[in-house]
Backbone as a printed PyTorch tensor [residue, N CA C, xyz], in Angstrom:
tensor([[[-27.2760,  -6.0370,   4.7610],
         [-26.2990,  -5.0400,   5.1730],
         [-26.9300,  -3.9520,   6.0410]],

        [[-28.5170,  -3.9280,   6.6090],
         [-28.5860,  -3.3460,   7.3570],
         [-28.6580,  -2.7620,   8.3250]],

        [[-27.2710,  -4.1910,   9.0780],
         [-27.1880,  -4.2780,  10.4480],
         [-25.7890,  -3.7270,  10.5440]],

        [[-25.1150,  -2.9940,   9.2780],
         [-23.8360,  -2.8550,   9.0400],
         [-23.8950,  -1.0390,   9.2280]],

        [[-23.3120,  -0.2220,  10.2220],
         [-22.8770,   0.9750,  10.5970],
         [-21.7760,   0.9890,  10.3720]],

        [[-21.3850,   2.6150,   9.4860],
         [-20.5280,   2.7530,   9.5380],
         [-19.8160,   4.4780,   9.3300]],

        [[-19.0390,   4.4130,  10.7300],
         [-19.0630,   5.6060,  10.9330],
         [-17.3650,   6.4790,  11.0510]],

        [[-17.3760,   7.4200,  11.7410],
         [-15.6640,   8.2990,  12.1450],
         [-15.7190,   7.1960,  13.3430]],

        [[-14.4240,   7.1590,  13.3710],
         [-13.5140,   6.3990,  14.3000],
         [-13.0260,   7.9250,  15.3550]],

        [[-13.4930,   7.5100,  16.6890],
         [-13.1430,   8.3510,  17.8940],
         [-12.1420,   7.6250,  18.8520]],

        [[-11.3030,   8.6420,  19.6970],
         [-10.4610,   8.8620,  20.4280],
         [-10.3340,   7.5480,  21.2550]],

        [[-12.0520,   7.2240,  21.1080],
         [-12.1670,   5.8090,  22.8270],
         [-12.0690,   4.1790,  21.4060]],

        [[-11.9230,   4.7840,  20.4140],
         [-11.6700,   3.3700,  19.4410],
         [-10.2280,   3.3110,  19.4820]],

        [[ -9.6400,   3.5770,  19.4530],
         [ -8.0430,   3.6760,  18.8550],
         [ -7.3520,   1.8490,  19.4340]],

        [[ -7.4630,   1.9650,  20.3770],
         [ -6.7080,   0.7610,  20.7120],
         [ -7.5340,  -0.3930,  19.9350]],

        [[ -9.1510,  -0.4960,  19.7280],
         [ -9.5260,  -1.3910,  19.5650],
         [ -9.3190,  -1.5720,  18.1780]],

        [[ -8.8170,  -0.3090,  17.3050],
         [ -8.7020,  -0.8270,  15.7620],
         [ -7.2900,  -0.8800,  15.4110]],

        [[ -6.8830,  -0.5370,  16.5810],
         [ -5.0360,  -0.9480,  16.6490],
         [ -4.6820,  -2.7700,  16.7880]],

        [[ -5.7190,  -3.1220,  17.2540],
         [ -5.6630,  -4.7140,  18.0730],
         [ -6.6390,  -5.1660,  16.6060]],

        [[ -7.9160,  -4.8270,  16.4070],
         [ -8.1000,  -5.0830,  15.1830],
         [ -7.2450,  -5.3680,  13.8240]],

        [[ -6.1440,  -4.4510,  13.9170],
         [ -5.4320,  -4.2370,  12.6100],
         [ -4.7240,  -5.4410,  12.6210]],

        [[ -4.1830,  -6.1080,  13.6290],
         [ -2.9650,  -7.2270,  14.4660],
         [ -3.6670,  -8.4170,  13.4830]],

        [[ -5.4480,  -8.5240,  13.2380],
         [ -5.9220,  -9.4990,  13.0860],
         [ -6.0520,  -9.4720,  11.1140]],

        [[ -7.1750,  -8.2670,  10.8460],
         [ -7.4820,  -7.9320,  10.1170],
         [ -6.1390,  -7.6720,   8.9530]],

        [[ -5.6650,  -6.9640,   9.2850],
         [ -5.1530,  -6.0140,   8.2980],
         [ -3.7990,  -6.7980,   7.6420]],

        [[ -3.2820,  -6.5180,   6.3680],
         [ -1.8960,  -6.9860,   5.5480],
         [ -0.6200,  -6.1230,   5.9930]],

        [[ -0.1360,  -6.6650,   6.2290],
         [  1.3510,  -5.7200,   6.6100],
         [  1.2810,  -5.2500,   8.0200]],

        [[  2.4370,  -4.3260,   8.3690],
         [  2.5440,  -3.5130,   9.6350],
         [  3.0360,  -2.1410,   8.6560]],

        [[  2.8880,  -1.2820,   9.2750],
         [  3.3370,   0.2490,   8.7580],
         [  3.7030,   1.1120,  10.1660]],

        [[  4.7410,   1.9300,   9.9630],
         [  5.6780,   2.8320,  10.6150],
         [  4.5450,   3.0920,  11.6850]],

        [[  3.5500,   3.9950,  11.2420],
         [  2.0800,   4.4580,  11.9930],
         [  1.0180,   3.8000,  12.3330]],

        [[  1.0580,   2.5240,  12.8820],
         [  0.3290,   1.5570,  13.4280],
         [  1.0540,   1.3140,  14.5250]],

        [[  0.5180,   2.7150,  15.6070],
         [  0.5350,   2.4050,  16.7730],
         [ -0.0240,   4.0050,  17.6500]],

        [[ -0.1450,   3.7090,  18.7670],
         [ -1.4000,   4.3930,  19.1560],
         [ -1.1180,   6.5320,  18.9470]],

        [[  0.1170,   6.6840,  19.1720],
         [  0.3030,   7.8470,  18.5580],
         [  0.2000,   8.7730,  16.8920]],

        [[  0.7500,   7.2310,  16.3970],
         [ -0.1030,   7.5030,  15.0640],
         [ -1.5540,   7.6760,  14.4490]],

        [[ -2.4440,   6.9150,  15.0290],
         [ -3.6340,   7.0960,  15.0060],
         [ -3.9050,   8.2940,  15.5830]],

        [[ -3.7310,   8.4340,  16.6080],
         [ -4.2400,   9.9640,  17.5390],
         [ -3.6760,  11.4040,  16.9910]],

        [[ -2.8490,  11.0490,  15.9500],
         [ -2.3040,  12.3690,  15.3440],
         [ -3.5300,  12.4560,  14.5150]],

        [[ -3.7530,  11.5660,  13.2790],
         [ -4.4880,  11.1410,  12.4380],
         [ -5.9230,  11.6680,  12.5020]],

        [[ -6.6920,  11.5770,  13.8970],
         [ -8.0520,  11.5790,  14.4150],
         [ -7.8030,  13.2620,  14.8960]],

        [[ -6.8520,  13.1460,  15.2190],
         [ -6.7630,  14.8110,  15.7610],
         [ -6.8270,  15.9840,  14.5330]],

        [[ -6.4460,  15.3490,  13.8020],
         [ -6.1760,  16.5360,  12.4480],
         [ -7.6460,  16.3480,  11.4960]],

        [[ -7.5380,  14.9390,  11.4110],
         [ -8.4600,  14.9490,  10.4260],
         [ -9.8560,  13.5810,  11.3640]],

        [[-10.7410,  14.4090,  11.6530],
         [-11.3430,  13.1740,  12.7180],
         [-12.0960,  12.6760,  12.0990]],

        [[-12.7600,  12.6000,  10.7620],
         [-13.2940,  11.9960,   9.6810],
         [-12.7090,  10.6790,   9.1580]],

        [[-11.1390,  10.8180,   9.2480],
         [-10.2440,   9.8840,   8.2510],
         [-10.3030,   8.6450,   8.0330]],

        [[-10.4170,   8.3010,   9.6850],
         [-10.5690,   6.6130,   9.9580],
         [-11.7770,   6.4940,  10.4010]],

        [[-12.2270,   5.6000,   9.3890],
         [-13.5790,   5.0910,   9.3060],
         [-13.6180,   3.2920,   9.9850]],

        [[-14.7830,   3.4380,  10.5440],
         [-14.6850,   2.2400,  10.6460],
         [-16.4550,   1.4030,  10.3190]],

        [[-16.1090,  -0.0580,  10.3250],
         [-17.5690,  -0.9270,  10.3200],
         [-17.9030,  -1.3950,  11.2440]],

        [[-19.2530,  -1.2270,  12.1220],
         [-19.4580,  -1.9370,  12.9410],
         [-20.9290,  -2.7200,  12.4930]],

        [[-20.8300,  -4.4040,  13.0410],
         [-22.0740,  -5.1530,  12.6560],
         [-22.6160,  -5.5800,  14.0510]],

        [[-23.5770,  -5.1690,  14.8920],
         [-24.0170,  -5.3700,  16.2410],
         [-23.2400,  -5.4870,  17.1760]],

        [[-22.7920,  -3.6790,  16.9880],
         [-21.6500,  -2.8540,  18.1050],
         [-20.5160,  -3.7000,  17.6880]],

        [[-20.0460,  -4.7660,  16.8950],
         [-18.5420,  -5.1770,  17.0650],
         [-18.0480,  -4.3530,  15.8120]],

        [[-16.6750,  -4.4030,  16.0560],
         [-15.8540,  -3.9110,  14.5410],
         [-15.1460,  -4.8320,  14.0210]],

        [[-15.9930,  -4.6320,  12.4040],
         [-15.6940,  -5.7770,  11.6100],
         [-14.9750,  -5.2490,  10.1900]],

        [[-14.1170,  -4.1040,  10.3530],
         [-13.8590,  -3.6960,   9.2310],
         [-13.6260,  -1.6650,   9.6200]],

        [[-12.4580,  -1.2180,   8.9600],
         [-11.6380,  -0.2270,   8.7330],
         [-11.5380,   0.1300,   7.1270]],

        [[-11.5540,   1.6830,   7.3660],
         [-10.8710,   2.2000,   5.8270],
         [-10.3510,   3.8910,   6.6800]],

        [[ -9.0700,   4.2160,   6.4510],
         [ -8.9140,   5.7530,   5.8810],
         [ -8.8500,   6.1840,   5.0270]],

        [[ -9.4310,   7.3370,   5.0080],
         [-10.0320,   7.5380,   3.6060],
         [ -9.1900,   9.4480,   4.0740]],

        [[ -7.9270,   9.6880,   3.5220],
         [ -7.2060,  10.7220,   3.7340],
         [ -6.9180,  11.6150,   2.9570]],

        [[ -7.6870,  13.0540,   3.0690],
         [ -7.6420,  13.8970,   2.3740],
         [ -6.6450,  14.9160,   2.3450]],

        [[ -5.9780,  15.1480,   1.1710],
         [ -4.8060,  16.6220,   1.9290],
         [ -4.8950,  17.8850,   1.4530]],

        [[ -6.3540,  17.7950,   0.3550],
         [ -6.7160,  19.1060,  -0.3280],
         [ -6.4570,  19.2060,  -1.8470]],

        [[ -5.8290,  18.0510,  -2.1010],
         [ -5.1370,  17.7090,  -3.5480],
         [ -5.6030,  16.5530,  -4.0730]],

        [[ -5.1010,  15.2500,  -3.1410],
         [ -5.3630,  13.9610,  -3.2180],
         [ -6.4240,  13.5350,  -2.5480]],

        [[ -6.8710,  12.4220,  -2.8180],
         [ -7.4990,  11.1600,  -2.1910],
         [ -6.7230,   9.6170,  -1.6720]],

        [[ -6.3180,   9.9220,  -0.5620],
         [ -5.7280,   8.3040,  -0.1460],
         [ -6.4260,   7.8380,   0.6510]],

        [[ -6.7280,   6.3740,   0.1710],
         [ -6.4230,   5.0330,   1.0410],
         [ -6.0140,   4.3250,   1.1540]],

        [[ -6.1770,   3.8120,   2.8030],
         [ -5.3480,   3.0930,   3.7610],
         [ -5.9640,   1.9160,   4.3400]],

        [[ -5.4370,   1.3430,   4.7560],
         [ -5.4400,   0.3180,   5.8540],
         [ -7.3050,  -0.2390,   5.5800]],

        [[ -7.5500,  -0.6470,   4.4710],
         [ -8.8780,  -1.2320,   4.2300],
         [ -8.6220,  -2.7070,   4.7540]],

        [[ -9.6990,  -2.7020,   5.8130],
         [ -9.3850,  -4.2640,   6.3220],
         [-10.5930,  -4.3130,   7.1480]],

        [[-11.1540,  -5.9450,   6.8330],
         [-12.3520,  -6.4570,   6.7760],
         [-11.5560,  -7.9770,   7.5160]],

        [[-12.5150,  -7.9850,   9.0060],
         [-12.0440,  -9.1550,   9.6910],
         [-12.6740, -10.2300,   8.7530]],

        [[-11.4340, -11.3440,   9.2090],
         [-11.2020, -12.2090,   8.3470],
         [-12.8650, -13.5380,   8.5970]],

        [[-13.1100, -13.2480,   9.3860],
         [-14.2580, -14.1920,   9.3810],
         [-15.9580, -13.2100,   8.8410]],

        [[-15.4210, -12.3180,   8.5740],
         [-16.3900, -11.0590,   7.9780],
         [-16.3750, -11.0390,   6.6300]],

        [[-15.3710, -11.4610,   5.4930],
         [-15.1400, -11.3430,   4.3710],
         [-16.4320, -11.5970,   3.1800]],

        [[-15.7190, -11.2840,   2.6930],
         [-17.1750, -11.7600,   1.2580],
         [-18.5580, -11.4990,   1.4740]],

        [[-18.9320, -10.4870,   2.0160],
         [-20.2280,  -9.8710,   2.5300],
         [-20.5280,  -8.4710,   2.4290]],

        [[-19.8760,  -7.7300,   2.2780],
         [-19.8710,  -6.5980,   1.3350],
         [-19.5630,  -5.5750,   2.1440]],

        [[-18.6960,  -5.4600,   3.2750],
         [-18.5690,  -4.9000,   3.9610],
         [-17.5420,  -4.1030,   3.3680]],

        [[-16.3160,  -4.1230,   2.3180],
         [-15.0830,  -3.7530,   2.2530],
         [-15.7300,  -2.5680,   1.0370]],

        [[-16.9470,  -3.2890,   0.0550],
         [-17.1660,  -2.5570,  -0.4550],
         [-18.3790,  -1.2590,   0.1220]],

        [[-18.9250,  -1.7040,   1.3000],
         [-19.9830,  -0.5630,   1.8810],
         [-18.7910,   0.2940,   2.4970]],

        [[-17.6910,   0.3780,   3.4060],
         [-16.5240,   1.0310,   3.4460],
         [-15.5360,   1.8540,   2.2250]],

        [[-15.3620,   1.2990,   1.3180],
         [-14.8180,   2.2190,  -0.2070],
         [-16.1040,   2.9580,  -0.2210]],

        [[-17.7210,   2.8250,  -0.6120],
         [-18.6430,   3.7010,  -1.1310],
         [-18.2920,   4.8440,  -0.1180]],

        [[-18.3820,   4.8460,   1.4270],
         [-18.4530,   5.7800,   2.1820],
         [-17.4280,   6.1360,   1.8470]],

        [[-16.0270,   6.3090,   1.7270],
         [-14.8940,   6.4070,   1.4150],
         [-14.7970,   7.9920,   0.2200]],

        [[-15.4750,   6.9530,  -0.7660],
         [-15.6910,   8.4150,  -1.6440],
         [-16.8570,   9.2080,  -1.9940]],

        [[-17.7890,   8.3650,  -1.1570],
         [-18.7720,   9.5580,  -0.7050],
         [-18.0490,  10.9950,  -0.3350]],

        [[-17.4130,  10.7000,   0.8390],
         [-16.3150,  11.6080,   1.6780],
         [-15.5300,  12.4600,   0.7150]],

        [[-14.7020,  11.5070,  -0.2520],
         [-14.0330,  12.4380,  -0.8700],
         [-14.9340,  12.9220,  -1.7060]],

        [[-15.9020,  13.0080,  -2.3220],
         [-16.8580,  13.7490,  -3.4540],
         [-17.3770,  15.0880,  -2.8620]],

        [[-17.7180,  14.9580,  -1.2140],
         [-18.0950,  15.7800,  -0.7880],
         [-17.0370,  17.0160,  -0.0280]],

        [[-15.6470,  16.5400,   0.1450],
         [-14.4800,  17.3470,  -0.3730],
         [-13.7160,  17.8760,  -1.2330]],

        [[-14.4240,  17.5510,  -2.4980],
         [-13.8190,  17.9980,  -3.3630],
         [-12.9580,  17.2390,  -4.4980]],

        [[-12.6590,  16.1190,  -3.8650],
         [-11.8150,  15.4750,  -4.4470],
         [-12.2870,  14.8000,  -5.7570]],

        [[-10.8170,  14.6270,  -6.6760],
         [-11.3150,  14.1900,  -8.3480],
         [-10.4950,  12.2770,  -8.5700]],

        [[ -9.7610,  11.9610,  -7.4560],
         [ -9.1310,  10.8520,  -8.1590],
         [ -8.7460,  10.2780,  -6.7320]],

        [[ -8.8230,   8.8020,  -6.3550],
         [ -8.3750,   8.2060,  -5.2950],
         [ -7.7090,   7.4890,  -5.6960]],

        [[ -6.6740,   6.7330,  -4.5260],
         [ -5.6510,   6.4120,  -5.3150],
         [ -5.5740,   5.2970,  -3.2150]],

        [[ -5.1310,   3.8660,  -4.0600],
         [ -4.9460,   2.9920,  -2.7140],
         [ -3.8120,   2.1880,  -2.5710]],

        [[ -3.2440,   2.1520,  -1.1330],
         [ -2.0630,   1.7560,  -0.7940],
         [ -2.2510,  -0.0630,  -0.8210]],

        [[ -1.3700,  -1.0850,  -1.7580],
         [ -1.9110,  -2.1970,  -1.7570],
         [ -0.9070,  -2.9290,  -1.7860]],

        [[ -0.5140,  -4.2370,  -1.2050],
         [  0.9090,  -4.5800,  -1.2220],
         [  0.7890,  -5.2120,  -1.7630]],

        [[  1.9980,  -5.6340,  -2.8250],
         [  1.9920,  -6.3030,  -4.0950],
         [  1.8550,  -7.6970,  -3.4290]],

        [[  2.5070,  -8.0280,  -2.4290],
         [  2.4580,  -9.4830,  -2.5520],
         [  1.1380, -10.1510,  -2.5670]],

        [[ -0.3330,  -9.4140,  -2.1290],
         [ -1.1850,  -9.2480,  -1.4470],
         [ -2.4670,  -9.7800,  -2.4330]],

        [[ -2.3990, -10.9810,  -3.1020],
         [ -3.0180, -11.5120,  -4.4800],
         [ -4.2200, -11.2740,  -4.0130]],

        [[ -4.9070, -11.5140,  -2.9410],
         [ -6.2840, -11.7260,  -2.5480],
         [ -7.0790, -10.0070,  -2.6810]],

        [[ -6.1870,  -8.8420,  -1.9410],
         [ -6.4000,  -7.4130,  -1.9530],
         [ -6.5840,  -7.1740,  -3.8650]],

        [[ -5.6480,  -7.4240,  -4.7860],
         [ -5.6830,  -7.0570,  -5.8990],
         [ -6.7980,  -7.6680,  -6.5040]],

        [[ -7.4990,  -8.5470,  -6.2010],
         [ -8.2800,  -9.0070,  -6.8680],
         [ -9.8380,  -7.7330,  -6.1500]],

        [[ -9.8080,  -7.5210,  -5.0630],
         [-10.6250,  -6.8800,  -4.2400],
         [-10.5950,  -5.3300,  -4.9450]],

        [[ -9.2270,  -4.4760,  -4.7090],
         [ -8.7740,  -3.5440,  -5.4290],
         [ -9.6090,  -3.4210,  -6.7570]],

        [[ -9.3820,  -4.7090,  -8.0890],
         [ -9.7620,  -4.5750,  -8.8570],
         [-11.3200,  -4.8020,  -9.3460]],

        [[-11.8320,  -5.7420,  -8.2240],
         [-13.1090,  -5.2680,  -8.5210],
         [-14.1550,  -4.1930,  -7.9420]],

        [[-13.3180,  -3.0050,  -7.3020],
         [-13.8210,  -1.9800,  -6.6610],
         [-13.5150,  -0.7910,  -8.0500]],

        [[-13.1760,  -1.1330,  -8.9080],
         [-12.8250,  -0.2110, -10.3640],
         [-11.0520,   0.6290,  -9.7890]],

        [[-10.2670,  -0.1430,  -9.0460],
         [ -8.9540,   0.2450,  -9.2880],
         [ -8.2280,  -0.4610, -10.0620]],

        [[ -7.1270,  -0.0370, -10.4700],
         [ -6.0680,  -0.4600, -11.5900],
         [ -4.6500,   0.2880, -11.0120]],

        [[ -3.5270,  -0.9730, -10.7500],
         [ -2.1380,  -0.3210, -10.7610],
         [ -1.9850,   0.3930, -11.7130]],

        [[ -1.1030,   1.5980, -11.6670],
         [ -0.4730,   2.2040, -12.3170],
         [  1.2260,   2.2110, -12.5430]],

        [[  1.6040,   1.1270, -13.8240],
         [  2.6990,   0.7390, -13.9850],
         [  3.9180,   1.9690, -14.3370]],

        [[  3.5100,   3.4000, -14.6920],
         [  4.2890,   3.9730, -14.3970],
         [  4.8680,   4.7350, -13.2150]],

        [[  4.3160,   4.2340, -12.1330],
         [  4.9340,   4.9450, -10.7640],
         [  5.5360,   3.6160, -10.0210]],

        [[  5.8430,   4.3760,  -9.0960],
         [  6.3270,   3.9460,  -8.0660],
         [  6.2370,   4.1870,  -6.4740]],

        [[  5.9600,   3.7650,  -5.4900],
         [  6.4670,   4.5870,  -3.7190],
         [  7.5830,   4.3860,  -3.9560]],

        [[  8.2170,   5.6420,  -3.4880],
         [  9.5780,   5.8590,  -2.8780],
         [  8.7760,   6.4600,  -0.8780]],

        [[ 10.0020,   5.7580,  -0.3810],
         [  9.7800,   6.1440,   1.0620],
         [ 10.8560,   6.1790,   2.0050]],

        [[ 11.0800,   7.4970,   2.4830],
         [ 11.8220,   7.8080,   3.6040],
         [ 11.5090,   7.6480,   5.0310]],

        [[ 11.7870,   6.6510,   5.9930],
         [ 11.2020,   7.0620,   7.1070],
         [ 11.9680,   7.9350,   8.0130]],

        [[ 10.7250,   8.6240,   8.7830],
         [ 11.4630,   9.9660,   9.1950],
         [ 11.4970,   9.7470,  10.4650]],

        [[ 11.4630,   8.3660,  11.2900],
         [ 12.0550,   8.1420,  12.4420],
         [ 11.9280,   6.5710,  12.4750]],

        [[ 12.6350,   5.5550,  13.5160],
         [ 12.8940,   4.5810,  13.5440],
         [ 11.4470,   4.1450,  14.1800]],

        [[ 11.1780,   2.7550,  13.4640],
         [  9.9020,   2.5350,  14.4310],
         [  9.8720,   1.8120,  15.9050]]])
């Protein structure tokens, strides 16, 4: 793993982890697309993290702080990259980040249908929490 960097995601990445995500990533979400990211990097330019293994990118995490919480997002490890420890060298930095903000509890966005993530999820020491729920409003059409 010590050809594995991993650092803040800047202004001149955006498209490439937007086109990344197309490959990598489970689902589509409202904010997967290039204004969303650039809000994201603008506010918080820490958030989106990414992996690179000899200059390519092989792997994403946001890791989003709001002063209260710990969220993550969009953890995704290209698919010919898997099982190499990349998803988990991305979570360590993850809450490195939040430890060094302050933060006491992270908490990750995972889609149920998504058997392969839950198994990943759970061996990173997460656990659903069967008394909640997302509720979600979107606050414009995508």
């Amino acid at each position: 793993m010590e050809d594995l960097r991993i650092r803040a995601a800047g202004p001149d990445d955006l498209d490439e982890v937007l086109a990344f995500w197309k490959t990598a990533a489970e689902g589509v979400s409202i904010s997967d697309d290039r204004d969303g990211i650039e809000r994201l990097v603008e506010r918080d330019s820490a958030a989106l993290m990414v992996a690179e293994r000899g200059g390519v990118l092989v792997g994403t995490v946001i890791a989003g702080f709001d002063g209260w919480r710990c969220h993550l997002y969009r953890l995704a490890v290209h698919p010919e990259q898997q099982r190499r420890g990349i998803g988990s060298a991305l979570l360590a930095a993850a809450h490195e980040r939040f430890s060094e903000l302050g933060g006491r509890r992270a908490d990750a966005m995972v889609l149920d249908r998504n058997d392969r993530a839950h198994h990943a999820w759970r061996s990173a020491g997460y656990l659903p929490e069967p008394q909640w729920s997302r509720w979600v409003k979107p606050l414009r059409k995508p």
